[in-house]
N, C-alpha and C positions, 0 to 999 in steps of 0.2 A: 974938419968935422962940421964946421958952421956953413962953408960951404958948400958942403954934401944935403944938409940940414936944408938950406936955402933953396938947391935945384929938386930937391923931394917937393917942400911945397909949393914950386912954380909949377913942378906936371902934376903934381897933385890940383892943383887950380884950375889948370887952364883943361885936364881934365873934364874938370867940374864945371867949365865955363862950355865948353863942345858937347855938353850929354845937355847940359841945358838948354845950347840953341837947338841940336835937335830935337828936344822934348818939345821947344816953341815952334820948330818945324812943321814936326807930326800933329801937333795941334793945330796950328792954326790950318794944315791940312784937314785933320777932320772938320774943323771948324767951317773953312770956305770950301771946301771941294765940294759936301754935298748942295750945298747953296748953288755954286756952279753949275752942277750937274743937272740943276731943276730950274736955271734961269733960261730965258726965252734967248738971250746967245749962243747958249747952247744948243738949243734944241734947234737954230737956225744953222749953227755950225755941222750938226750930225746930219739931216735930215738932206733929200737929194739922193742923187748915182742911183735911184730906184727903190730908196724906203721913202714913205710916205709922211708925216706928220706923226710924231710920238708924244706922248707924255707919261712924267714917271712921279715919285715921292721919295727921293732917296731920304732917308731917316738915318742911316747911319754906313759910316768908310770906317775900320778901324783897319787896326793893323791884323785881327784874327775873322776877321766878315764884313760884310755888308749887309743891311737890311735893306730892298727897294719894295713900295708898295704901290698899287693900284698904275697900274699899265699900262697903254693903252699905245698901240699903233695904228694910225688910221685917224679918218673922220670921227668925229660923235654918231653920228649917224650910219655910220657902216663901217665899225673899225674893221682892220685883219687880224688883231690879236688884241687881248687883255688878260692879265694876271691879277690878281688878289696881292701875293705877294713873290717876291723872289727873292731867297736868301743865299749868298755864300760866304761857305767857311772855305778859310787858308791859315797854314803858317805865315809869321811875319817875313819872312825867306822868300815867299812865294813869286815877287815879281822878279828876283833873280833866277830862279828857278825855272819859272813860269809854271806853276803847278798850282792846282786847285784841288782840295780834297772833296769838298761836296760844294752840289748846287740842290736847291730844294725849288719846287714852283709849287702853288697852291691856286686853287682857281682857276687854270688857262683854259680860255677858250681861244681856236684858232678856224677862223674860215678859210674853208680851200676846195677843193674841189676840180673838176675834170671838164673842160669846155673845145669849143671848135678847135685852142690853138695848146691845146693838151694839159696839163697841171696847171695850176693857177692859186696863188692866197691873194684873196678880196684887197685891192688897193696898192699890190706890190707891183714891180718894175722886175719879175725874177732873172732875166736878162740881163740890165743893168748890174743891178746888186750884185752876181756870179762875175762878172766882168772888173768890178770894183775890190772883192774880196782874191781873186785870180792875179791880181796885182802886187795884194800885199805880201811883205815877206813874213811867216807865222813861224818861222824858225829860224832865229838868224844865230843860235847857237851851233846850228848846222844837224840837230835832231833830227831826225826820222819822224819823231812823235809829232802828232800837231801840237799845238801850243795850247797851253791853257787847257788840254783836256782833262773835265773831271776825274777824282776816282770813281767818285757817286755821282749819277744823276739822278733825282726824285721829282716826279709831278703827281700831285694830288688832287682829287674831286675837277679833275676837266673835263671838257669836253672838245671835240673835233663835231664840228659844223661842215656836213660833206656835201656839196652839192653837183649831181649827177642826173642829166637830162632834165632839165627843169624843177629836178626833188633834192628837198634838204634833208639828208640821214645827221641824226645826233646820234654821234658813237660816245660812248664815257669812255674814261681813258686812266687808270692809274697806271704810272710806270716806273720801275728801278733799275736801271743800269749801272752797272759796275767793272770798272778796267783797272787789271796790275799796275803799277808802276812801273814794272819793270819784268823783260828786255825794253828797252826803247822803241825801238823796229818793228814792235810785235808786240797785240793788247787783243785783249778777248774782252766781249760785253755779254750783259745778261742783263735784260729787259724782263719787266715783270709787269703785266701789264693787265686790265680788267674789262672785260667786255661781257656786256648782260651778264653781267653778275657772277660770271665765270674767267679761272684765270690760264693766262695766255703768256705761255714764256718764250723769248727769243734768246738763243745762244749763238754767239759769231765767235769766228776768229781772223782778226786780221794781220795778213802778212807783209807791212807796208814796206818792206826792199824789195819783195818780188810782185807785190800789186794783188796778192791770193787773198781770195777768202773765199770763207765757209760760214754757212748760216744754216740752223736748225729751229723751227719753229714747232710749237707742241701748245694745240688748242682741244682739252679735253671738254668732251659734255658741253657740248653749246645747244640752247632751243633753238631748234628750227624756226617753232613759230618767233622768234623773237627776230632772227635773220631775216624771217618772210617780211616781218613788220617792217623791221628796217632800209629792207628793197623798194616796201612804196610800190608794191605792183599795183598796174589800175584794175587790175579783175578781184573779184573777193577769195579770197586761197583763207582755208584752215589746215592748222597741220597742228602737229604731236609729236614728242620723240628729241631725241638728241642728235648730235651729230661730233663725232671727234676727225681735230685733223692735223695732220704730222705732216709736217715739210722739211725737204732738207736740197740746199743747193748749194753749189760749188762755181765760182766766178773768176773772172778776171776784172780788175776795176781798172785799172788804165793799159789799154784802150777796154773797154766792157766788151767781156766777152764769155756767153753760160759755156761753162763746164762739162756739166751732168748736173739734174734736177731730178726728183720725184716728189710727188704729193699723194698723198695718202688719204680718203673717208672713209668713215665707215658711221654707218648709223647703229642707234638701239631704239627699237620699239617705234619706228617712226611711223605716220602716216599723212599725208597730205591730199588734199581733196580743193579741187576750183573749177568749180562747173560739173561736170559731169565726168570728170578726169580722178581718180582714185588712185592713189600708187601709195605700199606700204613695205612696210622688212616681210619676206615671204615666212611662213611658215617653218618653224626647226629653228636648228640653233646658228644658220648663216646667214649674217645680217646683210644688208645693201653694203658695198665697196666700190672704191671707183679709188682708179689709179691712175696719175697721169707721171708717166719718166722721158726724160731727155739724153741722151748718151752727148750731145752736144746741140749747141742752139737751131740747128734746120732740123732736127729730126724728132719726133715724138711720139710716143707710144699713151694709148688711151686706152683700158679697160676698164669694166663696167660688168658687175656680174652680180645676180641675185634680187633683181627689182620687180617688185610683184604689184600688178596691173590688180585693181577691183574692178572698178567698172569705166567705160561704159560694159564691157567684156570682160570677163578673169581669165587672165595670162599670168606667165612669169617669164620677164626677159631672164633667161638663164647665163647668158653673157655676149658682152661686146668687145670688140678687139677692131681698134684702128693705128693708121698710120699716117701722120703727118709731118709733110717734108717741109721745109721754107727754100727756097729757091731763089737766083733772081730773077724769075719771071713770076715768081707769088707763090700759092699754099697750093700742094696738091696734096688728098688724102683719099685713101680707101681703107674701107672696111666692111665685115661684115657684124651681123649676130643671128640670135636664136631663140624666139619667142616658143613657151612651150603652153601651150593651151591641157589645163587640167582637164582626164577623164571624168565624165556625170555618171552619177548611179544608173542612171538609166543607157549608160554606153552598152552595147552588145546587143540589145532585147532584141534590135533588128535584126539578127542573126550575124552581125559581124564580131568579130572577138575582141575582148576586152583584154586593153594592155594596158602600159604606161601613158603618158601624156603623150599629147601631138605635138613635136617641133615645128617651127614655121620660122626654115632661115629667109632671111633678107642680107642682100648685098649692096653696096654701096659705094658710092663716089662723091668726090667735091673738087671742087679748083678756087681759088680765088686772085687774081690778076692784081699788079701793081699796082694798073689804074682805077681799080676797083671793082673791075667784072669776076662774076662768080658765076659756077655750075653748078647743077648735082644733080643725080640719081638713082634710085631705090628700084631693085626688083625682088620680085619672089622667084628664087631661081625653079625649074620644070622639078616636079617631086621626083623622090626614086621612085615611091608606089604611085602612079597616076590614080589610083581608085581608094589611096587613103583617105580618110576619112576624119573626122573631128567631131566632136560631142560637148558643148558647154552650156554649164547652167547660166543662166537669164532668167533674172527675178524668180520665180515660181515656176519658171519652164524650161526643157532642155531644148538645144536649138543642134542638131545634127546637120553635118552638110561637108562640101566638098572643102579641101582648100583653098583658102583664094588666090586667084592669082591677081599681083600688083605692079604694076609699071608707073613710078614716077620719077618726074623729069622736068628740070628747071634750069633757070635763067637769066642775068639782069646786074645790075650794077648796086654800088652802095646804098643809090637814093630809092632800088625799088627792083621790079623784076616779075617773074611769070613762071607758074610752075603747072604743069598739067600731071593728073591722074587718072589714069586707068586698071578699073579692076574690074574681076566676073570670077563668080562663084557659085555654084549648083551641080548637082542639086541639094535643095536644102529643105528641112523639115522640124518643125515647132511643134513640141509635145507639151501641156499645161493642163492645169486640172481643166477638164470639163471640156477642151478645146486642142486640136489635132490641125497643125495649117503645112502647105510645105511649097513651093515652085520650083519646077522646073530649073532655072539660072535667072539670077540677078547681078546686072551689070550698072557701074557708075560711067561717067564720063565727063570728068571737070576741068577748069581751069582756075586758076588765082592772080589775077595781075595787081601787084600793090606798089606804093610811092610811099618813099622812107618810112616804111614801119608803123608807118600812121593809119595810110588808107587803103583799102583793099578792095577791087571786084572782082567776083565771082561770079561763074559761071557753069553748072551743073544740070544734069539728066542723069535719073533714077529708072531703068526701066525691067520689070519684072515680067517674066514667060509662065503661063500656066500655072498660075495661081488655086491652090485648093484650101478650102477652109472648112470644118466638120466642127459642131458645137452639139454637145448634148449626149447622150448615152441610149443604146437601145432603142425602142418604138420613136423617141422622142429627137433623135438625131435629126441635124440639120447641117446641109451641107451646100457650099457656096465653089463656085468654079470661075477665073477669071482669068482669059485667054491670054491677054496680055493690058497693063496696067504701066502709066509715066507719070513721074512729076520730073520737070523741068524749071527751070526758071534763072535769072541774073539776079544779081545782090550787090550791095556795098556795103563796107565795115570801116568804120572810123571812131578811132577812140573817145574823139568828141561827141560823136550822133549815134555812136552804137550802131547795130545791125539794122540794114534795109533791104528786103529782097520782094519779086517781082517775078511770077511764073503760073503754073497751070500745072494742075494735078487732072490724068484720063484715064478711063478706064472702058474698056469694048467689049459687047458680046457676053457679057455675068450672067448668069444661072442661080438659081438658089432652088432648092430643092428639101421637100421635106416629107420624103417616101408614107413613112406611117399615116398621113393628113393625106397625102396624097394630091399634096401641093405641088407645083414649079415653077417657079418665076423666071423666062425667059428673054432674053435681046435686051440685057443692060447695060445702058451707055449714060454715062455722068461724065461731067467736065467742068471743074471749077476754077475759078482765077486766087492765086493765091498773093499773098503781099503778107511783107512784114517789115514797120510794125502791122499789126492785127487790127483794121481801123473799119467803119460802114463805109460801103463803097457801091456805087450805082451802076459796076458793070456785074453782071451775076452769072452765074455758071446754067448749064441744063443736066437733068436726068430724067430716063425714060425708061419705060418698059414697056417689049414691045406685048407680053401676052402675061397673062394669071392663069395657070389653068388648076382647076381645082377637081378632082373624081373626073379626070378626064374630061372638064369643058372649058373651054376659055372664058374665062369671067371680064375680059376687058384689058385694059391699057395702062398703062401713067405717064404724065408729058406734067414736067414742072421745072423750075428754077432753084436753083441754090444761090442765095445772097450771102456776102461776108457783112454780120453784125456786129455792134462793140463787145460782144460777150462769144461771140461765135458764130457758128453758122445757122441759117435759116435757110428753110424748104416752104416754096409753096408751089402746089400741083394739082393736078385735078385726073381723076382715076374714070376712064369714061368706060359705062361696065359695057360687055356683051349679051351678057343674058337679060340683062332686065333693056331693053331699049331706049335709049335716051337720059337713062339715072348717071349723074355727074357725081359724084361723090371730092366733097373739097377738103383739100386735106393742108395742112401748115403744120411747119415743126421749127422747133428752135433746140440748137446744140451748143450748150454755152461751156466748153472744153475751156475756155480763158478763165471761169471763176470756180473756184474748184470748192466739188463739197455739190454744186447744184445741180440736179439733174437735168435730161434731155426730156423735152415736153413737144406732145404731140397730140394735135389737133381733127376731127373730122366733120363734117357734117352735110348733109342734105334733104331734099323736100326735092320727093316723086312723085308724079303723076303720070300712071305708061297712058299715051295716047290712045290706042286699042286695050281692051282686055287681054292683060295677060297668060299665056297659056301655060297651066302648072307643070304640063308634061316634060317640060325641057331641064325640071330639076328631078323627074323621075317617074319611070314608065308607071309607076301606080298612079299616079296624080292627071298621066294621060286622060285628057276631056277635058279637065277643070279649069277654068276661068277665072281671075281675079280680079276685082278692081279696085280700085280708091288712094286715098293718098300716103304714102310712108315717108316721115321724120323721120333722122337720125343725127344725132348729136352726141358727139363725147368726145375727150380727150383723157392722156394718160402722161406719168411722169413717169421714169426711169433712169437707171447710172447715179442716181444722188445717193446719199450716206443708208437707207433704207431701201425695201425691194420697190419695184414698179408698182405703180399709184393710181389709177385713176376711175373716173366714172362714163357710163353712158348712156343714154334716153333713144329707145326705139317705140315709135308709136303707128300705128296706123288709123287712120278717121273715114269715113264713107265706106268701109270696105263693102265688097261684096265678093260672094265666091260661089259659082254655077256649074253644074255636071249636070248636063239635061239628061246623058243618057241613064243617069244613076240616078236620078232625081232627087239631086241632092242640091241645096239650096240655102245661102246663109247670105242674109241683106243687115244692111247699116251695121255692122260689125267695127266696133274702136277695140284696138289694144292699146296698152301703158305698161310699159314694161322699162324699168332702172336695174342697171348694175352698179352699184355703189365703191364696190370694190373691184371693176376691170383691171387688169386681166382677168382676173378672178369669176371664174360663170357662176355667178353667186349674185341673183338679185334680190332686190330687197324684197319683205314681204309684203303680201296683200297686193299684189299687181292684179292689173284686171283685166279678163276679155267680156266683151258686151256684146251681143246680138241681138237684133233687135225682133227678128224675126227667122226661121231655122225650118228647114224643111227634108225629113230624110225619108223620102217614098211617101209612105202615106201619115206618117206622124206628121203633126206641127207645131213645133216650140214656138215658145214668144217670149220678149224680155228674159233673154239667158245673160246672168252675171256668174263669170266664176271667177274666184279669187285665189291667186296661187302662188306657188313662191318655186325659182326656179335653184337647185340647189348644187353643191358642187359635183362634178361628173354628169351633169346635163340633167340629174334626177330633178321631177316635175313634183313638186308636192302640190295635189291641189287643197289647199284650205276649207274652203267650203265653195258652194254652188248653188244658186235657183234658179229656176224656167217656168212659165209659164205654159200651160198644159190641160188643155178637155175645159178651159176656163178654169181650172183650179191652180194653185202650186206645186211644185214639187224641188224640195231640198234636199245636198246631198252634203255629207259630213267630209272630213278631211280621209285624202288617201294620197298612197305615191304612185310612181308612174318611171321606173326606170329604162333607163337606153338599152337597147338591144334582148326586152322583153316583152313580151305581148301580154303578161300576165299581171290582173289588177282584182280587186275586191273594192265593191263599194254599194251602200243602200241607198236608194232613193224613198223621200219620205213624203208622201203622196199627201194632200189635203184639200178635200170639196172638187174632187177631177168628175166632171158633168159625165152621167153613166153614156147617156144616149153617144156624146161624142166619143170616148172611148170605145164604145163597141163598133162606132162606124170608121175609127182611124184606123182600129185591130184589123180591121177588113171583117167583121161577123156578118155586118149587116148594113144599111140604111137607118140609124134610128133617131127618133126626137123625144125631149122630155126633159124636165128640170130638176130628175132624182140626180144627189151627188156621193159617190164612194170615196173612201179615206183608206190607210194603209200603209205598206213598206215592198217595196220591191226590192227583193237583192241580187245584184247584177255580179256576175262574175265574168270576165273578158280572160278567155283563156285559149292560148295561141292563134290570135287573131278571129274567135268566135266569140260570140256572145249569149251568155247564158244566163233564164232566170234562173235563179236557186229557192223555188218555194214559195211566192211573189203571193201576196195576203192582200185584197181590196175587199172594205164592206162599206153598207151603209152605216149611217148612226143611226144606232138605236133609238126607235119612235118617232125617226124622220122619214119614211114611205116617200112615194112620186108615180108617178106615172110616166110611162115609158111606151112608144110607138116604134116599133122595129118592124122596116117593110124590105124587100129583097132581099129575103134571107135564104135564099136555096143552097148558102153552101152548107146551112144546116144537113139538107139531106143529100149532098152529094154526094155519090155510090152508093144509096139506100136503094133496093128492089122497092119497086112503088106497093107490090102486093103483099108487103110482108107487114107482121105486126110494128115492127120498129119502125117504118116509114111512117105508120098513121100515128106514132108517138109524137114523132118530130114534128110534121103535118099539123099534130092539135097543138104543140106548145107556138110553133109559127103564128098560127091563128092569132093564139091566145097572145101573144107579144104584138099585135098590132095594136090593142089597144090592152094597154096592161097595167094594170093597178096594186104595186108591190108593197109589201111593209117591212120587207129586209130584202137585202139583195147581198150573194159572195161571189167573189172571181180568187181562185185560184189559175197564179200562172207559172208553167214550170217550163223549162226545155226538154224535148229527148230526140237528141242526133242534129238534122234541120231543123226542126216544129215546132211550136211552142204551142205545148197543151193550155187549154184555157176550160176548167170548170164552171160553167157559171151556174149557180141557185137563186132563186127567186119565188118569193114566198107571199103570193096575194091573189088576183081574183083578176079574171075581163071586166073590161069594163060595161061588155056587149056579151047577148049570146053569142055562143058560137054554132058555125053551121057543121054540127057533128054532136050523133046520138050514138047511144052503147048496144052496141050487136053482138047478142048471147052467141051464135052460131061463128064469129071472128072472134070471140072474145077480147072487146075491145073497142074503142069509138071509132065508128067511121064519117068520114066525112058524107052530106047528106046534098041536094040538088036545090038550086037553088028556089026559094019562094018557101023554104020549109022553116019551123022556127028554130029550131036546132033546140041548145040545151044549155041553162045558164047555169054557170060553176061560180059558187057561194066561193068556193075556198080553192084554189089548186098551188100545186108545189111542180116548179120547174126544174129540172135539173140538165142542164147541155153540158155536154163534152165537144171538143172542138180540137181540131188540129193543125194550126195555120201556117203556110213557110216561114217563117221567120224574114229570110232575106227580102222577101217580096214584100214585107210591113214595111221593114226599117231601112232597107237597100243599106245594113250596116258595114257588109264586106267593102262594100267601095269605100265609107267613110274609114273606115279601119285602117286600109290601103294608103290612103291618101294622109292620114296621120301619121302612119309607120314612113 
């Protein structure tokens, strides 16, 4: 018993004594390992075979984890990796085992990225390192499993640092993976992982006896725009929209080898926009898809179906279907698809029938060579219908026209290559508010040679056939013809310098034409040098025309320059007329299409003087005889195309005029006009403009100092304001009236004051007369289809102002009076009696009837002289008496004449009428 008793507490002790030392084991393990593991022997013993320089903080080894913190492989200045922290748990079993239930990382950032010599992390030896761990044994239990593989893997709040083509993509990165225990041979993972803020799971399964696996990825609701960002494109792209996408592949890992693959997108509500390029989810309820499957690694299948085009044009690729093979001579692939151009409401009007959309298939090819040479080509294969037709809307306007037909075809190796295009399509036709244009065919014919993707020349001609243009509606229509029209020119594109191009825009033989005005501008030829960027430049373009003809005359020429400015284009030219001989008319324009919002401003002016007297008749057989002279100003300019309608003003004046019809004896010396349009276009001048004559001559009247002051109003109407002239030595004013286009018919008074009797009666034609009596009054004139009419025309004297008056050669008094009749010795004594005549009132009534213009005169006074004529009981009445006799002095007499004078032969007003009209 004491013996039994004895060997109890020796294994009871020595027990006690082995759990001790390995308590003092394990400790002094935790104790110096992590010390170890952070000293600079260490970090010289790990480091080599292809990792870089590390540093760590291990904080704690126990027997159920680890704590390490702040991480760091690499330089300070450009590590490959850092973590925050890394933690694992294990059973204390675990290094017999070799089992780890979780690892956790916090913080990892990891640079990596894709360069000339393929994958790469910033600072690694990946070569080495794979070489190094290829060596070790990670199973010497004889597992399948690798060793040490987690249950759990966790990383939290990192990031992947990706750099591709000189760009750094920060992707955020949460991930969880999780693998069975068990079978051994066989473990599945599931990653969970966080990408803009959307989550992104990977499911595997690997087969590690037979080398299988399977991998299924599922990335719901991703921003596009957030992808876009993260590409780093150097053009500005906006987009919208999500994108979901399912992958599932089936492999071999040793030797690698694809199975069967598919990928799967599809978008919701997307739309992306860079440049002038528009693509969205078309319309209804089938979104954009795109599908790429593998049946095994050379072969694959590419569809594409439902991608809808905005602009520059509205299409809908309705689907794509290719085939790519891998070979070992490189990638060959064909395929085609099916662009469907939506019907415009305005499909049919032109009498063709309105269906569905227009398909527009294209076929297609590619090759790509070991050594890196590639093909391709694209056609438009021949329509079924040759004479289909297409209808799409374009901004505010439908653009009808043929199919086009497309042939392109290219070239070239990895660092670059050359692709040429050819297309022609017509005929075509533009329908837009206000505006009808169409050609004939319009053909392209390009080229693109570029070097790695960087740089590009181009090489392109644009040439269009029978060009029509029509602007305007009804009387107002304006219509432009252009036989044939090019822009040409060479370019270069570099992502550094952006776009530079270098060519010439022509155009032959243009018309414009505007029936109603009975305008036509013929033999228009422009030719400008074009360049971009858009810079001032000292070689300048020309345009010409070669005739104006206006009512059937050629009005002249134009011969000018086109300059490229920092804002746009300028015009400067000179219009040499035909009708007026030697008037140069100088014109300048500027088109500043580069600052938008400003309008196109346009310039004119000159100062004429025709060598000879100009002949009026050449602007119009009434005007035949007339003569002009003196000198015409003209000055204006106008704005247009800016935010507001067309703008401007302009000042026409003439000074010295003079204007002569001898045979009409019609005559107007030192004449100025001043005449402003404030608001050109607009025929709307200001008021109170002025014609001034200084002197007027129409047959036998003679005006002096004529001011008439008028406003010229919209539709050509002439208001005249007021008017005075100079008249018998008296004035005469006339009130406001109008004067419209294609009316001969006016109303207006003239208001007579102090008009000298004697001259009057002798301009009228009555008579020869002299004397200082003056009549007052109103005359009212009515012009009524090209005649002129008094209406009632009232002159007197003033009251208790008398004169005397001599009127000699007056037989038209009695022309066609019988000499022997009483009424001839009437007119005979009052003749007398107005040779010297002594009145105390005097009236003239003047009227028209037919040609004539009746003239009443009264006059109520005495001779100054006897007269030679006594009263003969047997004539009843005075007869004239022989001379030496004393005749018979009249205390009192009362005259009264009637007269009836041509009218035309006073005033020769038909010509003036004529020549106004």
């Amino acid at each position: 018993m004491v013996v039994q008793r004895k060997r109890r507490r020796l294994l009871v002790g020595s027990g006690l004594m082995l759990i001790g030392l390995v308590g003092v084991i394990f400790v002094g393990i935790a104790a110096l390992l992590p010390a170890y593991l952070g000293s600079e022997a260490f970090y010289r013993a790990a480091s080599g075979d292809g990792l870089p320089e590390f540093r760590w903080d291990v904080r704690r080894i126990g027997a159920t984890g680890a704590d390490i913190a702040k991480i760091r492989i690499g330089p300070v200045g450009a590590p490959a990796l850092i973590a925050e922290s890394f933690r694992l748990d294990y059973a204390p079993t675990a290094p017999v085992r070799r089992h780890i239930q979780r690892v956790a990382i916090t913080g990892l950032e990891i640079w990596c990225g894709i360069g000339e010599d393929g994958f790469f992390i910033r600072g690694i030896d990946l070569g080495g390192l794979m070489k190094r761990f290829s060596s070790t044994d990670s199973s010497a239990d004889g597992s399948l499993r690798p060793a040490f593989l987690p249950e759990t893997i966790e990383i939290r709040h990192s990031r992947i640092r990706f750099t591709w083509k000189n760009q750094v993509f920060a992707i955020p990165v949460d991930l969880r993976m999780t693998t069975p225990p068990e079978p051994a041979d066989r473990f599945k993972a599931r990653i969970d992982a966080a990408l803009f803020d959307r989550d992104i799971t990977v499911e595997g399964a690997v087969d590690v006896t037979s080398g299988h696996a399977r991998w299924h990825i599922s990335a719901p609701d991703l921003s596009i725009a957030s992808l876009i960002r993260a590409a780093g494109l150097p053009f500005e792209t906006t987009a919208s929209g999500s994108l979901t996408v399912a992958a599932d592949a089936d492999f071999q890992i040793t030797p690698f080898a694809l199975q069967k693959a598919a990928v799967h997108f599809e978008s919701d509500r997307s739309r992306i926009r860079t440049g002038p390029l528009t693509v969205q989810d078309p319309d209804g309820p089938h979104p954009i898809s795109l599908d790429l499957a593998a049946t095994d690694i050379h072969t694959w299948e590419i569809r594409l179906a439902d991608l809808s085009l905005v602009s520059p044009l509205p299409a809908l690729l309705s689907r794509l279907a290719a085939r790519i093979t891998l070979t070992d001579d490189g990638v060959e692939g064909r395929g085609n698809a099916v662009f469907r151009i939506p019907p415009s409401e305005a499909h049919g009007n032109d009498g063709t029938e309105k269906s569905g959309d227009i398909p527009l298939p294209i076929v297609f090819t590619f090759g790509l060579s070991p050594s890196g040479t590639w093909r391709l080509t694209l056609t438009t294969p021949d329509p079924v219908n040759p004479s289909a037709s297409a209808s799409v809307k374009w901004g505010k306007g439908i653009v009808h026209g043929a199919i086009p037909r497309v042939a392109v075809s290219g070239e070239g190796k990895f660092n670059g290559g050359i692709l040429r295009c050819v297309a022609e399509t017509g005929p075509i036709r533009v329908a837009a508010p206000g505006v009808d244009a169409g050609m004939a065919s319009l053909a392209l014919d390009g080229e693109i040679r570029f070097e790695n993707f960087e740089n590009a020349r181009v090489a392109a001609a644009l040439r269009a056939v029978e060009t029509r243009v029509s602007t305007g509606t009804g009387s107002e229509r304006t219509t432009a013809r252009i036989p044939s029209s090019n822009v040409s020119g060479k370019g270069r594109f570099s992502r550094t310098t952006g776009l530079s191009f270098e060519g010439s825009a022509e155009i032959s033989d243009g018309v414009v034409e505007v029936p109603d005005q009975r305008v036509r501008i013929a033999g228009i030829q422009a030719a400008l040098p074009l360049a971009w960027p858009w810079t001032e430049a000292e070689q300048r373009g020309t345009c010409t025309m070669a005739a104006l003809r206006w009512q059937g005359q050629n009005m002249g020429a134009l011969k000018g320059g086109l300059r490229r400015g920092p804002r746009g284009l300028g015009f400067e030219g000179r219009f040499f007329s035909r009708t007026l001989p030697g008037l140069v008319l100088k014109i300048t324009g500027d088109a500043p299409f580069l600052s938008p919002g400003m309008p196109f401003a346009l310039s004119w002016s000159t100062r004429y003087r025709p060598s000879v007297p100009l002949d009026l008749g050449r602007f119009g057989s009434a005007a035949e005889g007339a003569v002009i002279e003196g000198i015409l100003t003209v000055k204006g300019r106008m704005d247009a195309g800016g935010e507001g309608p067309p703008a401007g003003e302009m000042q026409v004046a003439l000074s010295g005029g003079r204007i002569t019809h001898r045979e009409k004896g019609i005559r107007m010396e030192n004449m100025r006009l001043d005449l402003c349009f404030p608001e050109f276009p607009v025929v709307r001048s200001a008021s109170d403009q002025r014609l001034a004559v200084e002197r007027m001559t129409l047959g036998e009247i003679q005006l002096e100092n004529v001011d008439i002051r008028f406003q010229i109003e919209p539709e050509t109407v002439v208001l005249v304001e007021r008017g005075r002239f100079g008249w018998c030595g008296g004035n005469v004013d006339a009130r406001s009236f109008r004067i419209s286009p294609g009316t001969t018919d006016a109303d207006l008074v003239l208001y007579c004051d102090r008009l000298n009797l004697a001259r009057l009666l002798d301009q009228l034609g009555v008579a020869r007369a002299e004397g200082n009596g003056a009549v007052n009054g109103r005359l009212p004139i009515r012009l009524r289809k090209g005649r002129l009419v008094f209406d009632d025309g009232f002159l007197y004297s003033t009251p208790g102002d008398g004169g005397v008056i001599h009127v000699s050669a007056a037989e038209v008094l009695t022309a066609g009076i019988p000499r022997d009749t009483p009424q001839f010795a009437q007119v005979d004594l009052a003749m007398e009696a107005l040779k010297s005549y002594e009145y105390d009132w005097v009236r003239l009534r003047l009227a028209t009837e037919g040609e004539y213009l009746r003239l009443a005169l009264q006059f109520d006074g005495r001779p100054t002289s006897p007269l030679p004529f006594v009263y003969n009981e047997t004539f009843g009445g005075f007869v004239r008496v022989e001379a030496g006799h004393p005749g018979s002095r009249f205390e009192g007499i009362r005259l009264d004449v009637n007269l009836g004078l041509p009218l035309d032969k006073i005033l020769r007003y038909k010509g003036l009428m004529e020549m106004v009209r």
